[in-house]
C-alpha positions in Angstrom: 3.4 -69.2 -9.2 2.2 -66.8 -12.4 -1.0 -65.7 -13.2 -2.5 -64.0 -16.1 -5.7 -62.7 -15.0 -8.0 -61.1 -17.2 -11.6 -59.3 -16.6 -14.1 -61.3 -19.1 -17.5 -60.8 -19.3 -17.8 -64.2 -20.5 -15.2 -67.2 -21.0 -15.3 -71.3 -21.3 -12.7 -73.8 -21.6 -13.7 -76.8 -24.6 -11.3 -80.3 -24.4 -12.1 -82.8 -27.1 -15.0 -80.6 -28.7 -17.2 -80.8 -25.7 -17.1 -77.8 -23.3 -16.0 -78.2 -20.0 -17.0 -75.3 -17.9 -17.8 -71.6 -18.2 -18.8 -68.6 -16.7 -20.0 -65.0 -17.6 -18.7 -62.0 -15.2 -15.4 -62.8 -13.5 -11.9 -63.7 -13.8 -10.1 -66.0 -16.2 -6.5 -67.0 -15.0 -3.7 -69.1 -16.6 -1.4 -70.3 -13.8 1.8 -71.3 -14.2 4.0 -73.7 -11.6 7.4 -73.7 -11.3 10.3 -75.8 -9.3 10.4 -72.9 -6.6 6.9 -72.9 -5.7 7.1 -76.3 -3.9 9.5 -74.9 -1.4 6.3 -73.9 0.4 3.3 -74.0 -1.5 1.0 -73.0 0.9 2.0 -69.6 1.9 2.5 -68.8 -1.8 -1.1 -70.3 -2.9 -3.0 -68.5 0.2 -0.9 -65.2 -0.9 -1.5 -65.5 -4.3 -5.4 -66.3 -4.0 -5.7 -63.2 -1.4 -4.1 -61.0 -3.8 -6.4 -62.3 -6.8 -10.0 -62.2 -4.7 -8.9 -58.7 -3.4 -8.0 -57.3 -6.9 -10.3 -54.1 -7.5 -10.6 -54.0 -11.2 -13.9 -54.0 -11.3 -16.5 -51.1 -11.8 -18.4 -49.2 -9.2 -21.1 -47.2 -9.8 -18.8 -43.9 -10.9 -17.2 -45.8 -13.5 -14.1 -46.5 -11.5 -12.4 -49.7 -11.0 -12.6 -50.0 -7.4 -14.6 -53.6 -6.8 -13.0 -56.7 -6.5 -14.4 -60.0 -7.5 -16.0 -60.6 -4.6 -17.7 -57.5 -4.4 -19.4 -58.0 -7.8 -19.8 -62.2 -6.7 -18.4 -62.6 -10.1 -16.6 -66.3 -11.6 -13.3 -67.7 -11.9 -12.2 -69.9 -14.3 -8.8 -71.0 -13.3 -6.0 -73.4 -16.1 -3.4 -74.5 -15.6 -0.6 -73.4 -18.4 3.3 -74.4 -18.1 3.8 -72.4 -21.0 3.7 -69.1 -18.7 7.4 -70.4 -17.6 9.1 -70.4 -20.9 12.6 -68.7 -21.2 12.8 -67.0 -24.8 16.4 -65.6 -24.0 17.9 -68.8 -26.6 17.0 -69.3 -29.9 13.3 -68.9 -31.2 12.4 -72.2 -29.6 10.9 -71.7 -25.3 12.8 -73.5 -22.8 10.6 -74.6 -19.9 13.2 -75.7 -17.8 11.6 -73.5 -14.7 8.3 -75.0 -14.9 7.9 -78.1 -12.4 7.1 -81.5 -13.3 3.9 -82.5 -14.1 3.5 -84.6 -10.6 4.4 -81.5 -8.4 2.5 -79.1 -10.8 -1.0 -81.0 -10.5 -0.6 -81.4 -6.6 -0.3 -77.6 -6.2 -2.5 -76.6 -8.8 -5.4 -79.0 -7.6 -4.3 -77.7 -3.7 -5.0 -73.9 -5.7 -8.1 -74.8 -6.7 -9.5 -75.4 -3.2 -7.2 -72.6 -1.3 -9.1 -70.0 -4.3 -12.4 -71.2 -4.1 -12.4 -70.8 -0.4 -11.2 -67.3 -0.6 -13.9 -66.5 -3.3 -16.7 -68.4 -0.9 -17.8 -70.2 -3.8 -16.8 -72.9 -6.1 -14.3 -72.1 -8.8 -14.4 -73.5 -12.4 -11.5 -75.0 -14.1 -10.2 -77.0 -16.8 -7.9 -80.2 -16.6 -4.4 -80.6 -15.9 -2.7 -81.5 -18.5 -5.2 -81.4 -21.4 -5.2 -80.0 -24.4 -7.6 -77.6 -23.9 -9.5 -74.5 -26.0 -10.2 -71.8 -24.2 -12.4 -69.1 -25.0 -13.1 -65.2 -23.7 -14.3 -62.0 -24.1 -11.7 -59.7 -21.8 -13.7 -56.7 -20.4 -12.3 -53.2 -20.5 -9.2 -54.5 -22.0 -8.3 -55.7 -18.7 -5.3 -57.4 -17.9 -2.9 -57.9 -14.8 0.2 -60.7 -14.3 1.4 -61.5 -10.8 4.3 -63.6 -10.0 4.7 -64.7 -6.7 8.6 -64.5 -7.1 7.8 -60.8 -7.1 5.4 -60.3 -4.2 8.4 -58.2 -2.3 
Protein backbone atom coordinates (compact mmCIF):
# COMPACT_ATOMS: atom_id res chain seq x y z
CA UNK A 1 0.00 0.00 0.00
CA UNK A 2 1.10 3.95 -0.82
CA UNK A 3 -0.01 6.85 0.70
CA UNK A 4 0.34 10.45 -0.06
CA UNK A 5 -0.59 12.25 3.05
CA UNK A 6 -0.72 15.76 3.19
CA UNK A 7 -1.46 18.34 6.26
CA UNK A 8 -4.63 20.51 4.96
CA UNK A 9 -6.30 22.96 6.87
CA UNK A 10 -9.20 22.27 4.78
CA UNK A 11 -10.01 19.64 1.92
CA UNK A 12 -13.40 18.01 0.21
CA UNK A 13 -13.85 15.46 -2.37
CA UNK A 14 -16.90 16.54 -5.23
CA UNK A 15 -18.26 13.43 -7.74
CA UNK A 16 -20.80 14.47 -10.24
CA UNK A 17 -20.78 18.26 -9.05
CA UNK A 18 -22.20 17.51 -5.70
CA UNK A 19 -19.66 17.29 -2.77
CA UNK A 20 -19.31 14.28 -1.07
CA UNK A 21 -17.44 14.83 2.18
CA UNK A 22 -15.01 17.27 3.71
CA UNK A 23 -13.20 18.26 6.62
CA UNK A 24 -11.10 21.23 7.91
CA UNK A 25 -7.84 20.34 10.11
CA UNK A 26 -6.37 16.88 9.36
CA UNK A 27 -5.09 14.61 6.93
CA UNK A 28 -5.84 14.10 3.29
CA UNK A 29 -4.42 10.69 1.81
CA UNK A 30 -4.50 9.10 -1.69
CA UNK A 31 -3.93 5.40 -1.23
CA UNK A 32 -2.86 3.25 -3.64
CA UNK A 33 -3.29 -0.80 -3.81
CA UNK A 34 -1.21 -3.05 -5.39
CA UNK A 35 -1.10 -7.01 -6.27
CA UNK A 36 1.35 -7.55 -3.26
CA UNK A 37 -0.76 -6.06 -0.67
CA UNK A 38 -3.22 -8.98 -0.71
CA UNK A 39 -0.61 -11.40 0.38
CA UNK A 40 -1.68 -10.20 3.91
CA UNK A 41 -3.60 -7.21 4.01
CA UNK A 42 -4.22 -7.01 7.49
CA UNK A 43 -0.84 -6.61 8.97
CA UNK A 44 -0.02 -4.09 6.25
CA UNK A 45 -3.39 -2.01 6.78
CA UNK A 46 -3.03 -2.03 10.78
CA UNK A 47 0.89 -1.01 10.05
CA UNK A 48 0.14 1.44 7.80
CA UNK A 49 -2.82 3.10 9.78
CA UNK A 50 -0.48 3.12 13.08
CA UNK A 51 2.21 4.74 11.24
CA UNK A 52 -0.40 7.46 9.66
CA UNK A 53 -2.36 8.25 13.26
CA UNK A 54 1.11 8.42 15.01
CA UNK A 55 2.60 10.81 12.45
CA UNK A 56 3.75 14.09 14.41
CA UNK A 57 3.56 16.73 11.84
CA UNK A 58 1.54 18.79 13.50
CA UNK A 59 2.26 21.96 15.67
CA UNK A 60 2.72 22.25 19.30
CA UNK A 61 2.65 25.17 21.16
CA UNK A 62 6.61 26.14 20.30
CA UNK A 63 5.96 25.97 16.80
CA UNK A 64 7.42 22.58 16.33
CA UNK A 65 5.89 19.74 14.55
CA UNK A 66 5.63 17.29 17.32
CA UNK A 67 1.60 16.41 17.45
CA UNK A 68 0.14 13.81 15.63
CA UNK A 69 -3.41 13.72 14.34
CA UNK A 70 -4.78 12.49 17.17
CA UNK A 71 -3.28 14.80 19.45
CA UNK A 72 -4.83 17.82 17.65
CA UNK A 73 -8.42 15.26 17.07
CA UNK A 74 -8.03 16.51 13.63
CA UNK A 75 -9.84 14.72 10.07
CA UNK A 76 -8.97 12.30 7.57
CA UNK A 77 -10.18 12.25 4.35
CA UNK A 78 -8.98 9.03 2.81
CA UNK A 79 -9.24 8.10 -1.73
CA UNK A 80 -8.55 5.76 -3.10
CA UNK A 81 -6.09 6.42 -6.35
CA UNK A 82 -4.53 3.47 -8.61
CA UNK A 83 -2.75 6.04 -10.28
CA UNK A 84 -0.09 6.17 -7.28
CA UNK A 85 1.19 2.67 -8.87
CA UNK A 86 2.05 3.83 -12.32
CA UNK A 87 5.54 2.77 -13.77
CA UNK A 88 6.91 5.89 -15.95
CA UNK A 89 10.19 3.83 -16.76
CA UNK A 90 8.53 3.15 -20.77
CA UNK A 91 7.45 5.59 -22.96
CA UNK A 92 5.48 8.79 -21.77
CA UNK A 93 2.37 6.73 -21.29
CA UNK A 94 2.01 5.06 -17.04
CA UNK A 95 1.80 1.42 -16.92
CA UNK A 96 -0.29 0.32 -14.00
CA UNK A 97 0.41 -3.14 -14.17
CA UNK A 98 1.35 -3.22 -10.14
CA UNK A 99 -1.84 -1.79 -9.15
CA UNK A 100 -4.51 -4.70 -8.16
CA UNK A 101 -7.69 -5.24 -9.75
CA UNK A 102 -10.43 -3.31 -9.01
CA UNK A 103 -12.22 -6.36 -6.95
CA UNK A 104 -9.20 -6.90 -4.63
CA UNK A 105 -8.46 -3.03 -4.46
CA UNK A 106 -12.13 -2.13 -3.06
CA UNK A 107 -12.08 -5.05 -0.52
CA UNK A 108 -8.82 -3.77 1.09
CA UNK A 109 -9.46 -0.25 0.76
CA UNK A 110 -13.11 -0.46 2.23
CA UNK A 111 -11.27 -3.12 5.08
CA UNK A 112 -8.71 0.40 5.36
CA UNK A 113 -11.31 2.48 5.99
CA UNK A 114 -12.55 0.71 9.13
CA UNK A 115 -8.86 -0.48 10.38
CA UNK A 116 -8.01 3.73 10.14
CA UNK A 117 -10.99 4.98 11.57
CA UNK A 118 -10.53 2.72 14.56
CA UNK A 119 -7.01 3.80 15.08
CA UNK A 120 -8.15 7.57 14.86
CA UNK A 121 -11.29 6.68 17.40
CA UNK A 122 -13.47 8.43 15.17
CA UNK A 123 -15.04 8.09 11.84
CA UNK A 124 -13.05 8.77 8.74
CA UNK A 125 -14.27 10.53 5.62
CA UNK A 126 -13.80 9.23 2.21
CA UNK A 127 -14.73 9.33 -1.33
CA UNK A 128 -15.83 6.38 -3.59
CA UNK A 129 -14.01 3.67 -5.11
CA UNK A 130 -13.77 3.95 -8.31
CA UNK A 131 -15.33 7.33 -9.12
CA UNK A 132 -14.27 10.00 -10.85
CA UNK A 133 -13.84 12.25 -8.29
CA UNK A 134 -12.56 16.15 -7.63
CA UNK A 135 -10.78 16.70 -4.88
CA UNK A 136 -9.98 19.82 -3.31
CA UNK A 137 -7.27 21.17 -0.42
CA UNK A 138 -5.42 23.63 1.04
CA UNK A 139 -2.02 21.65 2.23
CA UNK A 140 -0.80 23.31 5.57
CA UNK A 141 2.81 24.26 6.01
CA UNK A 142 3.65 22.75 2.71
CA UNK A 143 3.41 19.55 4.24
CA UNK A 144 3.80 16.43 2.60
CA UNK A 145 5.01 12.78 3.46
CA UNK A 146 4.68 9.29 1.18
CA UNK A 147 4.82 5.95 2.80
CA UNK A 148 5.00 2.63 1.05
CA UNK A 149 4.39 -0.26 2.89
CA UNK A 150 6.93 -2.15 0.61
CA UNK A 151 9.45 0.02 2.44
CA UNK A 152 8.47 -0.21 6.09
CA UNK A 153 11.95 -2.23 6.70
Amino acid sequence: MRVVIQRVSEASVAIDNKQKASIDSGFMILVGIEDQDAINPEKEMNWLANKIVNLRVFDDTDGVMNKSIIDTQGDILLISQFTLHASTKKGNRPSYIKAAKPEISEKIYTKFCSVLSEKLGKPIHTGVFGADMKVSLTNDGPVTIIIDTLNKE
